[in-house]
Structure formats: C-alpha cells, structure tokens
N, C-alpha and C positions, 0 to 999 in steps of 0.2 A: 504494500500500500504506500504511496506518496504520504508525505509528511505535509499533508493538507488539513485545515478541520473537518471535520465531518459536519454534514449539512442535512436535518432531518424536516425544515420548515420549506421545501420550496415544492412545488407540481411537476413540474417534471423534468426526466433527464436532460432534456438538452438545453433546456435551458441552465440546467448544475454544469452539463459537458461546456456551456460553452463562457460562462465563466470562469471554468481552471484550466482553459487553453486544449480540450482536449476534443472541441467538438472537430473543429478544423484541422487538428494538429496532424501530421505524417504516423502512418501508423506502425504498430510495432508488431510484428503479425509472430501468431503462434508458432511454433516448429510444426511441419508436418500437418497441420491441422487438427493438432491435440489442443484439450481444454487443460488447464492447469487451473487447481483450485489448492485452499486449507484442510481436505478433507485426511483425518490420519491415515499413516501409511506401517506399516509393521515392517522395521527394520531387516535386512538379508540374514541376518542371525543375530543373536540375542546381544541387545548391549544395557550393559548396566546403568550408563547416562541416560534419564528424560529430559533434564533441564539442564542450560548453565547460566550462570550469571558471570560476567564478568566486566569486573570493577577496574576500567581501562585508566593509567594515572599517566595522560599528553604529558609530553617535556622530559621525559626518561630520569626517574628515580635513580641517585647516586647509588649504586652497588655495594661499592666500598665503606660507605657511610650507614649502610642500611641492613646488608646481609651478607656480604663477603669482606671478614676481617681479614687484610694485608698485613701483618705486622712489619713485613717488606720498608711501606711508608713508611710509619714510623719512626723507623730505622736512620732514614736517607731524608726526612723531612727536610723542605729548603734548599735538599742539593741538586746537582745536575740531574736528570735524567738519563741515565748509561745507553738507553736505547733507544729506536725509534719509536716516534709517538704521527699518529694521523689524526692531526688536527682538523677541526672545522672549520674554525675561524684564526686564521693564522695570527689574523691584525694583533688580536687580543690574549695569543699563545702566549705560555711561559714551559719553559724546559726545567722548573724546580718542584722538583715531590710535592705531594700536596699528604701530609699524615692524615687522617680520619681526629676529627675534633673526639670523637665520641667510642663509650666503650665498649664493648662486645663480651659476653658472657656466655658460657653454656647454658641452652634453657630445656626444661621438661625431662624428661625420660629417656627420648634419644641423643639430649646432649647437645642441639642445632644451637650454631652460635648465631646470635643476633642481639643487633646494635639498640641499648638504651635509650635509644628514641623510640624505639617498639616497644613500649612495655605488654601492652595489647597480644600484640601477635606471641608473643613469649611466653603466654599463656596457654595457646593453640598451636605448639610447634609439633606435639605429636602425633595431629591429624593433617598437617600438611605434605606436600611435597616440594622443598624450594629447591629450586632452579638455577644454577649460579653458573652456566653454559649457554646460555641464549645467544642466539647470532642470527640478525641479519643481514649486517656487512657493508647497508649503506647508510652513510651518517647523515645525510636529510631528515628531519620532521616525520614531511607529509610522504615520503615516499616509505620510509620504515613502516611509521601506522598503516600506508595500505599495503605492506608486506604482512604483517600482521593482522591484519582485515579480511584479507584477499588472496593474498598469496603471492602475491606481483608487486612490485615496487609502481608499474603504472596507476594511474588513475580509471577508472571507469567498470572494473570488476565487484562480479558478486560477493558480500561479507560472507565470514563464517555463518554469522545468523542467520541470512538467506539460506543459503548453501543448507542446513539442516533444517529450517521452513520449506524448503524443497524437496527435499530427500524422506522426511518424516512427517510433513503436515504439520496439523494444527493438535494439542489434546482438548481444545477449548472451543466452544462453538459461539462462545459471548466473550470472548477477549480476544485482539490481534498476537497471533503467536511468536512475535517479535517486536522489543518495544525497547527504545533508547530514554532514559531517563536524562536529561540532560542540566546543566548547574544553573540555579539563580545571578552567579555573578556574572554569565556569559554562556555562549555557545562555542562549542568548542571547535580546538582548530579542526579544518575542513569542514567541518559543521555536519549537512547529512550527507555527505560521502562514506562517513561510517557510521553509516545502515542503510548504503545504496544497495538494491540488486543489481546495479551493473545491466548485464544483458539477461540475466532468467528474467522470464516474467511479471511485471509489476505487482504482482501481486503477494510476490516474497520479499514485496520490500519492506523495510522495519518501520514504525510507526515512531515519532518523536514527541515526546511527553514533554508537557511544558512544565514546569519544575514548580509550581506554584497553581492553588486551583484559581479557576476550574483546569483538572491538566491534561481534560482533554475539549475543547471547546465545543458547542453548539450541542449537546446531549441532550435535553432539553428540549421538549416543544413547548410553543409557546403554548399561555393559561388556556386559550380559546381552541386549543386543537388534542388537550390533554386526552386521554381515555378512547373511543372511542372515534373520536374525529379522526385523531390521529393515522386508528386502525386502517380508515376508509383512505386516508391519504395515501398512505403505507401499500395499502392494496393499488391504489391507484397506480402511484408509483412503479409499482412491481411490475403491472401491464404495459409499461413505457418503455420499461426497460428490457423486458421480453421482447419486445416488436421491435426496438430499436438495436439490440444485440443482434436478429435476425437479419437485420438490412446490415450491418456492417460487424457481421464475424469473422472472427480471427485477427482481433485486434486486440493482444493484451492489456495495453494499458488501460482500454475499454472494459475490458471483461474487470480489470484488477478494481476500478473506478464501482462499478457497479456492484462487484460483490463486498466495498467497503460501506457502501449504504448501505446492505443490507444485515452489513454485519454490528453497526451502529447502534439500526435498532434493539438489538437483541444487547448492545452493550449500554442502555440508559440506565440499569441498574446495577449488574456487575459491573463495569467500571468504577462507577459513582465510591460503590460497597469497598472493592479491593483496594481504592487510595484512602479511604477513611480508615485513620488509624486511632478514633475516639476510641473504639472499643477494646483496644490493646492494653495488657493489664498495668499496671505503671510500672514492673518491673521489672516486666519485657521494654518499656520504656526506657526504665533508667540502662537496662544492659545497655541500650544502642547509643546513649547518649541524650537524646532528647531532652533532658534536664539541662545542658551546657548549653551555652549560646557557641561555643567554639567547635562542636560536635555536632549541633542541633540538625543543621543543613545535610549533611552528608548520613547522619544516623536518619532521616526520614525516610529518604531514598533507600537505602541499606534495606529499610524496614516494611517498604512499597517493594521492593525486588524479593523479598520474601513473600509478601502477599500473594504477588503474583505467579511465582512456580507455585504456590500451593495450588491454586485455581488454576494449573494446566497451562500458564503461559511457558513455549518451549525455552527465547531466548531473552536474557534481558544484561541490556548492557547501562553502566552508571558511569556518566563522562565528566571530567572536570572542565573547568573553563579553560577555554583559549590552548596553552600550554604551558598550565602553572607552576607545573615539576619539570621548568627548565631552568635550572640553575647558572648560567654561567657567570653569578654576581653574588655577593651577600649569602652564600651557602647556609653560612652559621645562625642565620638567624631565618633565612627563609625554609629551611628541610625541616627545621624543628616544629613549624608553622605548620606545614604542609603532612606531615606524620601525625600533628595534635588534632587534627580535623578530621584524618581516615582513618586512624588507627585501631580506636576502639568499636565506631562502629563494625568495621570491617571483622574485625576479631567475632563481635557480639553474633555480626549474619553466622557465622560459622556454624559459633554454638551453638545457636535458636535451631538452625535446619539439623542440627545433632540430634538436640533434646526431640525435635518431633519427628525423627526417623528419615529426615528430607534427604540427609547428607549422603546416603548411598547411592542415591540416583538423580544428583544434583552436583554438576560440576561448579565450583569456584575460581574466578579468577582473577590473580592481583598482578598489577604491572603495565609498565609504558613499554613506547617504542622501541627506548635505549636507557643506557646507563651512559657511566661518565667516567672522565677520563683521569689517571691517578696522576695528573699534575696539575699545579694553580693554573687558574685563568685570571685574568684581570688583577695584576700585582700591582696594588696602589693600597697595601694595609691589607692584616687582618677581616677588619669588617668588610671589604669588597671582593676577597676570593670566592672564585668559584670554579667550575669544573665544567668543560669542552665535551662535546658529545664524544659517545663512544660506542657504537652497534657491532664490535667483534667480542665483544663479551659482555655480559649482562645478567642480570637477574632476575625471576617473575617468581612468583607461589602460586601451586594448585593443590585444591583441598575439594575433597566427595567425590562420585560418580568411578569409582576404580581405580585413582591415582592414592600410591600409599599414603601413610601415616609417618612421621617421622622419619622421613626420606632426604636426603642431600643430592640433587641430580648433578654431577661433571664437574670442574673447577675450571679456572680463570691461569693464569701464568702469577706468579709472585706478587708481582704487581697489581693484577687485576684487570690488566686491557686487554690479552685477546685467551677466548677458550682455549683450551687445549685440550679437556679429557671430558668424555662422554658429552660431546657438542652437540647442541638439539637448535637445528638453523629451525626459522619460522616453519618453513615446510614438514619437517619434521613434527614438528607443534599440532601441525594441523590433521596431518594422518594418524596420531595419537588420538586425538580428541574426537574424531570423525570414528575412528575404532571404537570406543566406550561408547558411541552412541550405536554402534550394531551397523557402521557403517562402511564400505570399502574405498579408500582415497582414490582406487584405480578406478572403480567400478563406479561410482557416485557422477555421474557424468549428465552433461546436458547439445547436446544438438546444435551447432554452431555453424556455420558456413561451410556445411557438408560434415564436418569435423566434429570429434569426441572433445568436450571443454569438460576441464575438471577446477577442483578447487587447487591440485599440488601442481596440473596442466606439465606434465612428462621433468618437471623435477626429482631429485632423486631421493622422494622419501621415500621415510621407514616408521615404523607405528615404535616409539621407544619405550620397549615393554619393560627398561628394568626398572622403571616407572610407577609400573602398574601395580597392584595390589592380586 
C-alpha cells in the first residue's frame, strides 16, 4: 500500500483515483496476468519466524562504544594509527586512536561484554544474539540502508518487509501486514524508500504511521454517515470498484489502491484499538518507559510494535529521525543521549514478547546501516570528537524467532574496523532471516523482465546457521 491516508468519506473510485495521481497515471501491470493480494500463504516448510520487528537506528551506532570492546584503543589512544583506515570524509579525518570513553563488562550468564551505556540490554544479553561481523562494504548512508532494506546498494528495490508480505501474506484481515512507525522529531533519512516495494506489486508496500494520533488518518466517517449510511456507501463503493477494476485490469497499483479501501474499513476499529495503549497495565508501562519524558517517545512505539505482532501484523519496522546515530561530532555526549532514549524500551519489547510466549516466533531487531571508525574525527577538543563511518565491520543484535540466546556472532580485527571471522555481509542477513521464516532466499523469487528477481538476486549467500538456535 502507498503511504497515503486512507479515505472512507468520498463516492467513488475515481474520483479517490484521480486525486492520488492514479487515475491517469502509467500503469504498472501484473506479471503474467496474476492477481496479487494479502491473503496468507503457508510457508515451503516450517519456519519458526511469524513476525519481526525491527528497530532500524539511521546514522550507524559506534560499535566500539556500544558492543565490541577494543582494549587495542585504549592502549594507542591519541596515537598514530599503524594502519590503513577508509575514511569518509577525509576533510575532517584524523589518523589518532580514538579509546572508547566508556566501560564494558561481562553481562548475564553467557558473559556478553557490553558497554555501560546499555544498562538495559545487559539485562537481556542471554536471549540475544549480537552480531559484531556485519559488512556491507559501502560507506554511504543511503546506499548501506538500502543494502540492508533490499539487498542492493541501489535505490528503487523491494524491502525485506515487502519481500515477506509477498512470500507469506497477510495473518490479519483488519490491519496492513506491514507498517513503518516513524519518529515525532522527523522523518527519517530516505523517508519511504524504507518501506518501498520497489517493483512487487503495490500492494506489498509498507504503510507509514504517523507517530502521533490520529496515526492513521481519515478512519473515521463523518457523524452523518456513521452506522448504516456508511454501510450503503461502502457497498456503493465496492460496485465502482468492481466495474472499474474490470475496464482496467492488470494494473497493480490499481488493484493495490483499491484493496487498501477496503481494507480501511474493516481497520476503523482494530487500528483505533491496537494504538490505544490506555488499557496497558502501568507496569507494562513503567517497563517501557512511559513514565520518563526521555524514554516516553520511543517506549510508545516499542509498545504499539508489540501490539501489533500480537494482532497478526507480519512486519513492523521503528525509525529514528533523519540520521541521528551519526556521530561524527560531540560522540561523548550525543551516544549517551541517543542509548538513554532506546535503551530500555528496547530491552522492555524483549521481555514483554518473553513473558507472553511472542519471542519464539517473533524476530527482533536492533541496528543501523554502519558503525564507526576506531579513530577521532573532528580534532578540535574532547567535546567535539567523533567517529567517521565504517561499513567493513559493525555490529547489530537479534533476539526471538530461532536466533540463539547468548550468542557472540564473528569478531572485528583488534581495532574494530574491518570483520575478519564469521563475517555475515547484508546478504547473508537476509537468507538467514528469510530461512526462520520457512522461507528459500533462492527460491523466494518474483517475475521481472523475463527474469527470476530475488531479495539476495545471485549474491552469494548463505542462511548462517551457527546463528541459529
């Protein structure tokens, strides 16, 4: 579905068509003359994943600072850099170590080191699996995130989200099975490029929730059409859409347009229901935060992305503004920031989907594009260090849906800048996660210009099963 509002007060379709540019617009025609719908599909063999959420952090979280302690730095603080480093921004390189302000400690059961700005996740380290091998190799932004989106460094490809709205449907007949939560203090970078579908069918595209109600607009008929009228309109509606599907089938975005009105109305109450968090006990509350003005914002969403896998939403992803976990300035006081805000919600979602049996079949996932590089950036004092992109090593956590408990996936080099052992590149990421959900990265394919399109599209992944649980 296009990240448009939904509109239940008008007469008829084309007059809706031709408001959101779709009556006249070029069409986008089926493959083959197949329908493509929401309807659930039963995976090629069993996969323990129904849901994931993932809690995407733009600007790439320091690594070194967060979850792979270097004592390396330390060490060499302030001095030359003995090797090569692949700077981003040259202008504003320095070739001098940069130590880790912050300490690191063994935490839990398995003993997972991480940094004292996590107290949160330190609490949940022996139902995660973190990641301290991630590669995608190119230090851009916007081309990483759609490595990570997508599978391609280009723009215009289907997300992961699609990609399993396509593959497995919908489990919900009154909520869109893909929904981007997105932040009050902005929209984030690319915006909805991450929860395009690209080329599948528009109507695997992710829906965009406005971060603040109403969070999904026009739900709602007006007083005078309530109950009944409504009905008759609805019905009306439906006949317009009928006859005018018939004069111009085989036009996805049409078809995708028209099955979002109808799926509207069926969402006036479930929606409404699954963002109201009145009825949440206060201490499922206080878990996520809601009490803190400096957690409140991100512990809601947290707490809305739980809602929603309960009620069969397949994907749901929770964005930050802009790219606010880009540090190349003020490290020491903005990472602190930026951890006090996600932390404990993020911890809190865990437990909550534990305590109610979610976490076996609900993937988790925390991390940005990239990580950062183990030398200063912007050497003019203390207060204005920070740290230069870094995409040949990095660090994410996944927790539920088949990925162990207490798991450490690969390591970093001494330093922390490029993988070196059990290296899991985006593609890799992606044939994992596509597997827990009962899915084949070769096999998962969609009809393209004669051509088999995939989500890995003849990269050379591997499902990385030591991973797995």
């Amino acid at each position: 579905m296009r990240a448009h509002s939904f509109g239940l007060g008008s007469l008829a379709l084309p007059w809706l068509l031709s408001r959101e540019g779709l009556w006249a617009a070029p069409t986008k025609p089926f493959t083959e003359a197949l329908k493509f719908d929401l309807s659930p599909k039963a995976p090629p063999r069993y996969g323990q994943a129904k849901a994931m959420i993932s809690l995407f952090m733009i600007g790439g979280p320091s690594q070194m600072d967060l979850f792979d302690p270097k004592p390396q730095l330390a060490k060499y603080h302030l001095q030359p850099f003995p090797g090569e480093i692949r700077y981003d921004n040259a202008a504003e390189a320095s070739s001098k170590v940069f130590g880790s302000p912050w300490k690191f400690a063994p935490r839990g059961q398995c003993g997972m080191e991480i940094s004292e700005l996590l107290p949160h996740l330190a609490e949940i380290v022996d139902d995660i699996t973190l990641i301290r091998s991630m590669k995608t190799g190119v230090n851009n932004h916007g081309q990483s995130v759609s490595a990570l989106h997508t599978g391609r460094i280009t723009s215009g490809r289907p997300t992961l989200g699609s990609w399993l709205s396509y593959g497995l449907g919908s489990a919900s007949d009154e909520l869109p099975t893909y929904l981007a939560l997105t932040s009050p203090q902005g929209p984030p970078l690319m915006n909805n490029e991450n929860w395009t579908a690209g080329w599948l069918p528009a109507v695997y595209q992710g829906t965009m929730v406005r971060p603040t109600a109403p969070h999904i607009l026009n739900l709602d008929a007006p007083p005078d059409l309530a109950g009944a009228g409504q009905k008759r309109q609805l019905d009306l509606l439906e006949s317009f859409n009928r006859d005018h599907f018939l004069r111009h089938g085989g036009d996805s975005d049409l078809d995708a347009r028209i099955q979002s009105y109808t799926l509207a109305a069926r969402m006036q109450d479930a929606a409404k229901e699954a963002f109201d968090l009145s009825g949440e006990p206060a201490s499922i509350r206080k878990m996520y935060g809601l009490d803190q003005d400096a957690t409140r914002d991100y512990a809601t969403r947290c707490l809305i992305a739980r809602r929603l896998v309960e009620r069969g939403v397949r994907f749901v992803q929770v964005l930050n503004n802009g790219q606010s976990w880009d540090h190349h300035g003020s490290i020491r006081s903005a990472l602190p920031d930026r951890c006090r805000e996600v932390d404990q919600p993020c911890a809190a979602l865990v437990k909550d989907l534990k305590q109610r049996g979610l976490l076996d079949s609900t993937v988790v996932h925390w991390g940005g594009e990239m990580g950062r590089l183990p030398v200063l950036q912007n050497d003019g004092g203390p207060d204005k260090w920070g740290r230069d992109h870094n995409t040949h090593g990095f660090s994410c956590w996944m927790a539920g849906g088949g990925f162990k408990g207490g798991h450490v996936q690969g390591a970093t080099d001494e330093w922390g800048h490029q993988a070196v052992q059990g290296v899991v590149h985006h593609f890799d990421w992606h044939a994992t996660l596509l597997h827990l959900f009962g899915l084949d990265h070769g096999k998962l394919v969609f009809k393209r210009n004669g051509l088999d399109a995939s989500l890995v599209d003849g990269q050379p992944a591997r499902v990385v099963a030591e991973m797995l649980g």
